[in-house]
N, C-alpha and C positions, 0 to 999 in steps of 0.2 A: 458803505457799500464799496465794494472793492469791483475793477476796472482793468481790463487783458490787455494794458497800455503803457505806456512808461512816458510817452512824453505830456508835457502839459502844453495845453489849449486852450485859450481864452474863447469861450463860450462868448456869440454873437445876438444869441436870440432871445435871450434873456436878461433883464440886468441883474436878478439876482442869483442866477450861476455865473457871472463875472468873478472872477476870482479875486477876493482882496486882495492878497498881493501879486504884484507880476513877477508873472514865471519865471524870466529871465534873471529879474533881481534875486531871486532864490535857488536859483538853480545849484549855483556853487553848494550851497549849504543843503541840499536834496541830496548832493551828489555824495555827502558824505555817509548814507545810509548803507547798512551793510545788504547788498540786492544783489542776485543776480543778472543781468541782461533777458528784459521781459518778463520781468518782476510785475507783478499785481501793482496797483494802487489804491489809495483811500482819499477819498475828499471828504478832511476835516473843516467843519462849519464854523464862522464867526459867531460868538453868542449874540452879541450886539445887535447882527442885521438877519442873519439866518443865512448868510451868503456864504460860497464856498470857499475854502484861504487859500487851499494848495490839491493840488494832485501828490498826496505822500507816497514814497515807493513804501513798499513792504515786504520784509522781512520773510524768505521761507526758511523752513525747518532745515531744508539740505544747505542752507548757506551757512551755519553755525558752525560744522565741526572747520572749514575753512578757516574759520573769523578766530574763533578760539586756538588753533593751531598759532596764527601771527599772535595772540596776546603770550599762548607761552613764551615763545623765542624772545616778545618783546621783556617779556616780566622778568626773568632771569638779568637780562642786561639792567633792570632797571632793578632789582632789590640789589645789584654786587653794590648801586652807588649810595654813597652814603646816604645816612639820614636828615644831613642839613643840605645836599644838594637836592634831596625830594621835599626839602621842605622849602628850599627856595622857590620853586615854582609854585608852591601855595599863597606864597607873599604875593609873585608878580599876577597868579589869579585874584586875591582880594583886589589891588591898586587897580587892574582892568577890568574889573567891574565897576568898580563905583567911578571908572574916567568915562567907561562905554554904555554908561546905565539907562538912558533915554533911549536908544536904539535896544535893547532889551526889553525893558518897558513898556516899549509899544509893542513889542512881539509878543510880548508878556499878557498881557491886555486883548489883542487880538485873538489871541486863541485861548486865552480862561474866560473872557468879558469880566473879570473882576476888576475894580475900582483900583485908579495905580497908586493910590495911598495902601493899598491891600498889594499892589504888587511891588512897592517898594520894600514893603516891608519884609516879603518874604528874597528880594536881592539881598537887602543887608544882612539877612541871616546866613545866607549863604555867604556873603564877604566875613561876616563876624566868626562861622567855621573855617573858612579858609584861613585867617589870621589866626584864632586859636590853636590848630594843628600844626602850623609852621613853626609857633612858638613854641609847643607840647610835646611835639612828638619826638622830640630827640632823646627828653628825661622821659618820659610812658614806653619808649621802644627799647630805653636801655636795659642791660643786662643786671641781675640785680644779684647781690649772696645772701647765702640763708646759711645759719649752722649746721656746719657737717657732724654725722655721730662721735667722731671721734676727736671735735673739736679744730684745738691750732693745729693739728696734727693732715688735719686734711680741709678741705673748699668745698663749698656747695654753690653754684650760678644758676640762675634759673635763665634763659632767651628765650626771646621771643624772635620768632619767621612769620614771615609774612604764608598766608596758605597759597596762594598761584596766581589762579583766575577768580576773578569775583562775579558775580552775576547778579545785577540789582535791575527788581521789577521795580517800574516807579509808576505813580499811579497821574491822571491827566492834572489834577488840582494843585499839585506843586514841584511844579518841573525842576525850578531853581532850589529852594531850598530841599527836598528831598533827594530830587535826580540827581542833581550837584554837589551837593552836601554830602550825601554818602559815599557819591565818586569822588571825593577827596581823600576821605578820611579813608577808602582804601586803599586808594593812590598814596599816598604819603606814608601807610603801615608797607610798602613796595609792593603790592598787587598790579596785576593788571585787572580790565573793569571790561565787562562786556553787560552795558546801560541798554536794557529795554523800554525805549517810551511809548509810551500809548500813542496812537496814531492821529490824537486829537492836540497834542502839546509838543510833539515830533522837532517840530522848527525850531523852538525853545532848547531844547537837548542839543540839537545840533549845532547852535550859534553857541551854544557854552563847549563842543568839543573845538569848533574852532578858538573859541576866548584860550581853551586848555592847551591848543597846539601855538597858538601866541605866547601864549605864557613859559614855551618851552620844554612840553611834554612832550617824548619822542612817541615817532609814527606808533600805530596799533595797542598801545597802550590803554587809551580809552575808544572801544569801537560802539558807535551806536545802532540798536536794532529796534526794527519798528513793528510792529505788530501786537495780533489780541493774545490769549490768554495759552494760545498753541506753543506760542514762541516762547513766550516767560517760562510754560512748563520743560519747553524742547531743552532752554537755558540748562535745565540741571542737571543733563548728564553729560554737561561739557565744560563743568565749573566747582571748585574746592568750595565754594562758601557760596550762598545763596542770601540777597534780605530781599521781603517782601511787603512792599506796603498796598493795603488795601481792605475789602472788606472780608469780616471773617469768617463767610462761606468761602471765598476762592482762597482766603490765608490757609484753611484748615486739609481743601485738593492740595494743595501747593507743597503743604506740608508735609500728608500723606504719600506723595511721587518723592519726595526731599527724602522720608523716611526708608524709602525702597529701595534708592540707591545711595544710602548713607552718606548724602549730603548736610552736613550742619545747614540751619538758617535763623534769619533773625526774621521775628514776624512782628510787624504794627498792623494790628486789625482795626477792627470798629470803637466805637465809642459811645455810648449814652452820657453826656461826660455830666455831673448835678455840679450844681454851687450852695453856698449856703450863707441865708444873708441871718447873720445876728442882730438878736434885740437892741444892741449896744452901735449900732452904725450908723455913721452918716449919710443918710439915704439917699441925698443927691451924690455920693462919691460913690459909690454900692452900684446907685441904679446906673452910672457912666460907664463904672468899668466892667456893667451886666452888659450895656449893649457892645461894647468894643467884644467881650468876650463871646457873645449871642452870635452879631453878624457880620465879621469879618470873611470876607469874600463869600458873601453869602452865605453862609455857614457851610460852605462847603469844604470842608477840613475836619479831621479827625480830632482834634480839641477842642471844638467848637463846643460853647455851652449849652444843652438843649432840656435840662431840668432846673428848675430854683426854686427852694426849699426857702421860706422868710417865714420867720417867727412873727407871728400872730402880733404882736405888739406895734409892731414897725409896717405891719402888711398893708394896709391903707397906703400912710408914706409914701411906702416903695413903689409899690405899683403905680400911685399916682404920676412919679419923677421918672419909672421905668417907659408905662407911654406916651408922656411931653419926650424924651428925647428920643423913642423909637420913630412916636410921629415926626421926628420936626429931620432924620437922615435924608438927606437928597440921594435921590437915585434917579442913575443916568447912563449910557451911554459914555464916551467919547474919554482922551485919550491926553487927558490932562488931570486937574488934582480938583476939581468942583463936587464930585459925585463921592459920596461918602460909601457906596455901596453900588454894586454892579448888578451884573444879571448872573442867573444860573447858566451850567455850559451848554445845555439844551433840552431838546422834549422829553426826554426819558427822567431827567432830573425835574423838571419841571411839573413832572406828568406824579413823579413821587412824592413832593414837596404838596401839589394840590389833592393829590389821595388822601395823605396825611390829616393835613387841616379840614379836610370836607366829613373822611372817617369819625374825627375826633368829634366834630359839629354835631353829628348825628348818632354821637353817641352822649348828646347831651355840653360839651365844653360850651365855652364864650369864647369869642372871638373879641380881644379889648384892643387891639387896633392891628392896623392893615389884614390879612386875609386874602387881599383880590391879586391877580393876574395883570401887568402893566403892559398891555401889549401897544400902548401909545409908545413907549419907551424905547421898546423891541421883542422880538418874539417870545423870550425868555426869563422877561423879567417879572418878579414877582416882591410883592409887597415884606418890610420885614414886620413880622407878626408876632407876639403876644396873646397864648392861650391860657385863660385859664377853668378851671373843675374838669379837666382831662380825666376820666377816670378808666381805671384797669383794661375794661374790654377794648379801647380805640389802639390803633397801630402804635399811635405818636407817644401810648405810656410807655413803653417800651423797645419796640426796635427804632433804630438810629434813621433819622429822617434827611439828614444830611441837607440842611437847606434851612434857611431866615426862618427859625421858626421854634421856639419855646415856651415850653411849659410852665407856667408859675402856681405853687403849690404851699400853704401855710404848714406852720408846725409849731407846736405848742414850748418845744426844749429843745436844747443841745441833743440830748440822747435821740430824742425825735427825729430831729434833721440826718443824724448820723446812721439811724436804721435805715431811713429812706434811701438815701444817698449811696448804699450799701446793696442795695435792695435790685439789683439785677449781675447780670453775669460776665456783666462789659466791665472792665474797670483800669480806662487809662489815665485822664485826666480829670480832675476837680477843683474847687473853688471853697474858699473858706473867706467873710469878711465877717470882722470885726476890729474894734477898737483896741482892743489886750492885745499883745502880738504871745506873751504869753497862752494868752487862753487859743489861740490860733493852732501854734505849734499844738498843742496837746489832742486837739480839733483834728488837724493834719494828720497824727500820725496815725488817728482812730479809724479813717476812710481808707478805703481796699480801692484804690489806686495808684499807679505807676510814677503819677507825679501828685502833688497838690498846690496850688496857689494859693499866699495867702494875700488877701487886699488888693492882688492886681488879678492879673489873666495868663493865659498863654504867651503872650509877647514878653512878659519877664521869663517865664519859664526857658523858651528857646531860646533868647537873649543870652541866656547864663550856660554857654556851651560846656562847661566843665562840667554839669552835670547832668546823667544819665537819663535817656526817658523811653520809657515802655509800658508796657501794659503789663497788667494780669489776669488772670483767669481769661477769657473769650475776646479779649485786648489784643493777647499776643503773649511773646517772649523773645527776649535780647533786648538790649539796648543800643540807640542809637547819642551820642555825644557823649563827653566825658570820656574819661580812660575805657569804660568801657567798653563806648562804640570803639574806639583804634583797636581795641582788642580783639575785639568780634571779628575778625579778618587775619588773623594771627596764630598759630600754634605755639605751645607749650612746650622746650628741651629743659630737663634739669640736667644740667653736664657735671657732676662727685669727680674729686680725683684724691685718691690718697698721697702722700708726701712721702717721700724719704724710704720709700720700697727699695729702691735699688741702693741707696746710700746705706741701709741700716741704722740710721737715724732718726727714723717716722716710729711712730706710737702707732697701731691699726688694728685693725680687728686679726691679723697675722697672727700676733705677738698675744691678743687674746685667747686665740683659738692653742695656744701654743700650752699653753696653762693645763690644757688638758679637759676632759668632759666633763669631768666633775666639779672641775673649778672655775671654768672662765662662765657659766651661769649664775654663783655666787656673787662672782667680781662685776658682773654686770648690775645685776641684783644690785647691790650696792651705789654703783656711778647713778643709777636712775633713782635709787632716794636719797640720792645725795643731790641730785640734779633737781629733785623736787623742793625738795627744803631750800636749796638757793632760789628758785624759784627760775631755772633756766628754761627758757622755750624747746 
């Protein structure tokens, strides 16, 4: 709910409108929001207690084309310098992360309630992008040659520019690795970045533009903007390149404005994401890296596994070792490393996760452990669950639940698991275990998604920055990591130049045409099956 005030006030009447954090100690970091004087506010909630964290300023529409005027002036200055002095600042942002990471951590924590082994994990991907790009981007940015037609005679170069402005919506679930991680990787192709965060992970953003202006990024380079889904739209008629992560109703609005004013964008949507356990597996190793991959910050992430396909043979097994270690995750509050698993970000998420489960109940599922609501814990927290005989008509077969909460489903074959698996319209991430890493690969390449795992989870996947991840089909489109994502921020010049034109020493298509009409068609004729038979690109 937004507020016709701009300063913050420690609420006296209540203790749970006292604000986690105080005002004062935040303030600096509030001040960094792109706002006018008498700017709206938001008060983003603690998941943990329900208390309110901050008065955020917010973002209006007329404050953008300002904001984006300073990233042009500033992006120019900042794509002339070279490519290892933009990648310098990447380096000193990995090392000030992982010096400044408790003090992140807990902000980290405070405004997602996920577990800070959940929110460690997602800093050091973000430090493991920063160091991968600082290292990568000077070879991915460089200019490369291609054969020109007329061979030694002339040059072909392909470059790559940076497109301008960038504009990245990030969504509240992973400020650091998404927000930050993509504002690198534009930042280091020489863009300037104009980061939209959600008004619930706000502080989060802001303490990483400060980390970014330590680390030696000049002013207006990266500006951040706070608001809902008006702002993110406002974003793209004041920005070269657009990514969007979220779900694939607002990717698909997003998309359509993107399209209208011939904005490129990079979309990560939704995800139904399936696994698939083989007859062939260790079922205590299966069933581990089902929960790591189930309820990592409550399953509230777009990789999150929320179908599992097990071969009939092994189904007992599995499911047996799936809930002994589902039962036995401690979930908790607080702001250390005890709690394996946190709480949802609040009643909307929480209000979807118990629709979900109660739908699927009463369309006949089981419930083989947890199901209930921990409001001992905090407002928000809810148990992580294992369903199984979900069938066709409940919510949870199908659209993405986004929350502790999967499906477990038998199959009789390889081919079985893989129709299933297949069998919706989402398709970013998946799961493959087995003992063959042969039979895996082949596994892998059969399911219609943007990444696959085999043996592990998503934490190998984004781990291994060099390679691309996206979705297909109702997923998305573009890539983020990898040569890719630096790409996706970048335009294409082929610069041709022929040789020896003015010397009278170059071979060209001149000296072709020169042959006359009848002949230099012949003569071509000729170099392209001659060029064939040597077998030249």
């Amino acid at each position: 709910m937004a507020h016709e005030h701009a300063d913050l006030q420690d609420p006296e009447t209540d203790p749970l409108a006292t604000y986690v954090l105080e005002p004062d100690d935040i303030r600096p970091l509030l001040a960094r929001v792109v706002a006018s004087p008498g700017h709206a506010t938001s008060a983003s909630i603690a998941p943990f207690t329900g208390a309110p964290i901050a008065a955020v300023p917010l973002t209006g529409v007329d404050d953008l084309p300002d904001a984006a005027r300073r990233a042009r002036a500033a992006q120019r200055l900042w794509a002339a310098r070279p490519v290892a002095e933009r990648a310098a600042v990447l380096l000193r942002v990995h090392d000030l992360l992982l010096e400044r990471q408790s003090d992140v951590l807990d902000l980290l924590q405070v405004e997602t309630g996920k577990a800070r082994t959940h929110a460690w994990e997602e800093l050091g991907e973000a430090a493991n992008t920063a160091r991968y790009y600082a290292l990568r981007a000077r070879r991915l940015l460089a200019p490369r040659s291609v054969r020109a037609l007329t061979g030694p005679f002339a040059s072909a170069r392909v470059l790559r520019h940076p497109v301008g402005v960038v504009g990245i919506v990030t969504p509240w679930n992973y400020p650091l690795s998404l927000g930050l991680g993509d504002s690198l990787t534009a930042l280091v192709a020489g863009n300037a970045v104009l980061l939209r965060a959600d008004p619930q992970t706000a502080l989060t953003l802001l303490w990483c533009a400060e980390l970014l202006e330590d680390a030696g990024l000049p002013e207006d380079l990266l500006q951040v903007v706070v608001g809902g889904p008006d702002v993110g739209m406002a974003l793209l008629e004041h920005v070269a390149h657009a990514g969007f992560t979220g779900s694939t109703r607002s990717g698909r609005v997003f998309a359509g404005r993107a399209g209208e004013l011939g904005v490129p964008v990079t979309l990560e949507l939704g995800g139904k994401n399936a696994m698939y356990v083989a007859a062939d597996v260790d079922v205590e190793a299966a069933a581990e890296g089902a929960v790591r991959a189930c309820f990592g910050s409550a399953g509230q992430l777009c990789a999150s596994i929320e179908r599992i396909y097990v071969h009939e043979q092994v189904r007992e097994a599995f499911l047996a070792a799936l809930v002994r270690r589902t039962a036995a995750l401690r979930l908790g509050p607080g702001l250390d490393y005890r709690s394996d698993m946190g709480s949802l970000v609040g009643p909307a998420q929480l209000a979807r996760v118990v629709e979900h489960v109660e739908d699927a109940v009463g369309h006949g599922a089981t419930v083989l452990v947890g199901g209930e609501q921990r409001p001992d814990l905090g407002p928000y927290f809810y148990e992580p669950t294992v369903l199984a005989d979900v069938p066709p008509p409940a919510r949870a077969y199908r659209e993405e639940t986004f929350g502790p909460v999967v499906a477990v489903y038998p199959v009789a074959s390889d081919d079985e698991a893989v129709a299933a698996m297949n069998d919706s319209e989402l398709g970013l991430v998946a799961g493959v275990w087995t003992r063959s890493s042969a039979r895996g690969a082949v596994l892998a390449a059969r399911v219609r998604a943007g990444a696959v795992v085999v043996n592990d989870t998503h934490h190998l996947l984004w781990g291994s920055v060099g390679a691309p991840i996206g979705g297909v089909g109702a997923s998305g489109y573009g890539r983020r990591h990898g040569r890719e994502g630096l790409w996706e921020t970048t335009w294409t010049q082929a610069v041709v130049a022929q040789h020896g034109v003015h010397t009278g020493r170059g071979l060209g298509m001149r000296q072709v045409h020169e042959l006359g009409t009848e002949v230099w068609p012949r003569v071509l004729t000729r170099l392209l099956q001659l060029e064939r038979s040597l077998r030249l690109p």
